[in-house]
N, C-alpha and C positions, 0 to 999 in steps of 0.2 A: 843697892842690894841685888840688882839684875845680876851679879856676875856670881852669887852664890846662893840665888831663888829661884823658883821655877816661878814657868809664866802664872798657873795658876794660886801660887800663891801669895805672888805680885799684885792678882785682881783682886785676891780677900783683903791684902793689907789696904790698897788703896779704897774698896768700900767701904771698908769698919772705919778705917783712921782718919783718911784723907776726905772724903765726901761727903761727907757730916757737917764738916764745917763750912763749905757752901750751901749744904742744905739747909742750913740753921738760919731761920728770918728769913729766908728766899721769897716764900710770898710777900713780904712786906719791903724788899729793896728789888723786884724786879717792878719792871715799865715795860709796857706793851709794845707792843712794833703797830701803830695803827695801819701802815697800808697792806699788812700780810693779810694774804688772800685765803685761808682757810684757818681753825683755830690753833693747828699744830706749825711749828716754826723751827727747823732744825739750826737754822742759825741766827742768832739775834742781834740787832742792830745798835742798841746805845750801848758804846765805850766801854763802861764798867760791866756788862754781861758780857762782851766780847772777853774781855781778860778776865772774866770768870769761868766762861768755857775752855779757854786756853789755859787751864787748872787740868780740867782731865784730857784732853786732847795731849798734853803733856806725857800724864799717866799713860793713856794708852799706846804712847809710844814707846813708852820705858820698857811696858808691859809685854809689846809685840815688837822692839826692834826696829821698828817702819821708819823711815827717814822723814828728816825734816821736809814740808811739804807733801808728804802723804794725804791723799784726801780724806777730811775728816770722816762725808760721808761714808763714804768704803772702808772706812778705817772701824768707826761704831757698827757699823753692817757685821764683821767679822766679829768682833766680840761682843755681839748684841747688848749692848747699850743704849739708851733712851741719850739724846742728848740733853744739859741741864738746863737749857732752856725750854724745852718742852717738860721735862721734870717739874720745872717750875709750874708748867701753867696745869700740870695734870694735877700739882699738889693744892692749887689753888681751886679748881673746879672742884675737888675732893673734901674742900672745906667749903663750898658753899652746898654740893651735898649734900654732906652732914647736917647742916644748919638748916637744909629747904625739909629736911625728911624727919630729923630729929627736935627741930627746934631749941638745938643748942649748940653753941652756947647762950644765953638769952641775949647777951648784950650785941652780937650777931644777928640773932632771929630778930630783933624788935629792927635794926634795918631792912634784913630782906623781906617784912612785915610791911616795908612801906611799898613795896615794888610785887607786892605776891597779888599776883587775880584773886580779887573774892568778887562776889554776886555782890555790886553797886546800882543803885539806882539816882539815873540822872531826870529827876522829875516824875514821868510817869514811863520812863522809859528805860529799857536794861542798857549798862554801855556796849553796844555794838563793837567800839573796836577793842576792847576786853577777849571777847567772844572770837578774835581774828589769832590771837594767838594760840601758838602748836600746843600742845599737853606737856605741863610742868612747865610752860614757859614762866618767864618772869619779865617787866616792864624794864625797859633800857632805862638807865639811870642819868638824871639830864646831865651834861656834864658842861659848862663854859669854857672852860681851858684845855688845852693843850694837856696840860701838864695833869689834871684829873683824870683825863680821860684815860691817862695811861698805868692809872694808880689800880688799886687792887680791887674796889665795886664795881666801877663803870666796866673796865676791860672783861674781868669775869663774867660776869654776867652779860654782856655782850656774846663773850664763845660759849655761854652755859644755853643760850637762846640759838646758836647756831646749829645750821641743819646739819656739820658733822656731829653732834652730840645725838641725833635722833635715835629711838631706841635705846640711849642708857640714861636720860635725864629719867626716864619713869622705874628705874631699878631703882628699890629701895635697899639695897645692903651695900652699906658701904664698900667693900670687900670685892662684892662681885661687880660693881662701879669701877672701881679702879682698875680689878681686870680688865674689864674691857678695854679702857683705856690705854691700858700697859699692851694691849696684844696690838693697838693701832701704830703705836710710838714706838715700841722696842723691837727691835730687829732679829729673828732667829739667830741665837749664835751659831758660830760653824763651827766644826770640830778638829781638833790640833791630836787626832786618832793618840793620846794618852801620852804625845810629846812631854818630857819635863825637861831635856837640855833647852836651854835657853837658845843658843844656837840654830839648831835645828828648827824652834819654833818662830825663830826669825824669818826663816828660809822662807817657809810658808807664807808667811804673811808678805813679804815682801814680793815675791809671784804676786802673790793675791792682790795685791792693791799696785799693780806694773811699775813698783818703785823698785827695781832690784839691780842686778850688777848686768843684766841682758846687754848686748848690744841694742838691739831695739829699743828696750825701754829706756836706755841712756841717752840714746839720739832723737827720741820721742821728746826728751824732754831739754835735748841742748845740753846734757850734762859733758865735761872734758872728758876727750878719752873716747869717747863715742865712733863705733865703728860706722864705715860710711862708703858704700861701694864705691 
């Protein structure tokens, strides 16, 4: 459809039509990356979320022209996208949320009921390391395996306890939670100044991400043809 759509109405169709259906159960068939070093992860390590991102990495080439090999990150940078791995774990944070603030849905709540700080007493004394944890924190969930750890309680609530979350685990509206999140993950889009030929708004983005017909950029990257004093 690229050669008789404009760019932006290449991103609506891909939203509404196309990105629904990876959204759909994503919290429930993603797996954690355990050695990533903060809770947000632009790109994800097991197999099957690798060629789930290469869904819209696709898209957004179709969308912007960029060539194969374009980098992802600079590629989402320009048309400020959240990538769907971090999609995933904002949607998952988003549902435990709901469930820490609204206590629903019950059969949710009556889990993180088992992990929530209340005021316990061990004998004649209050639990001290209760008392260690940040505000709205929630108890790490024990996990044995490998393979739980990377499931949907343990890992959530792992980055719902992380000190990137500080400041929005105590917002209570859903809405303005997510925001937040959204303003961490998603990238200011840039502007294609009201471009609609498809062409032209290739141009641009191919500058923009040093993927283009330059001498430079072609010899930058070894590509044939590449000028070379």
């Amino acid at each position: 459809m690229k050669n008789w759509v404009a760019p932006p109405v290449l991103e609506t169709i891909y939203k509404a039509y196309i990105r629904p259906h990876p959204d759909y159960g994503d919290i429930l068939y993603h797996t954690d990356d355990l050695k990533k070093l903060s809770v947000w992860n632009l790109e994800p390590t097991a197999p099957l979320l690798v060629k789930v991102e290469t869904i819209q990495y696709e898209a957004a080439r179709i969308i912007t022209g960029a060539w194969l090999g374009s980098s992802r990150k600079k590629l989402y940078a320009n048309l400020g996208w959240e990538s769907l791995n971090n999609r995933r774990i904002m949607r998952k944070l988003c549902l435990v949320h709901e469930t820490y603030h609204s206590h629903l849905p019950s059969y949710l709540d009556d889990v993180i009921n088992e992990v929530r700080p209340v005021a316990r007493i061990e004998g004649d004394r209050p639990n001290r390391r209760l008392d260690l944890l940040p505000p709205n924190a929630l108890e790490n969930m024990p996990a044995r395996t490998e393979y739980y750890q990377k499931s949907f309680f343990p890992s959530t609530i792992k980055d719902w306890n992380s000190t990137d979350l500080v400041g929005l685990r105590c917002i209570g509206s859903k809405d303005e939670f997510k925001s937040g999140i959204l303003r961490i993950i998603r990238p200011k889009k840039k502007s294609i100044f009201g471009l609609s030929c498809h062409n032209r708004v290739r141009h641009i983005f191919m500058l923009r991400l040093e993927m283009s017909p330059l001498h430079s950029h072609k010899e930058a990257r070894g590509f044939p043809g590449a000028y070379s004093a």
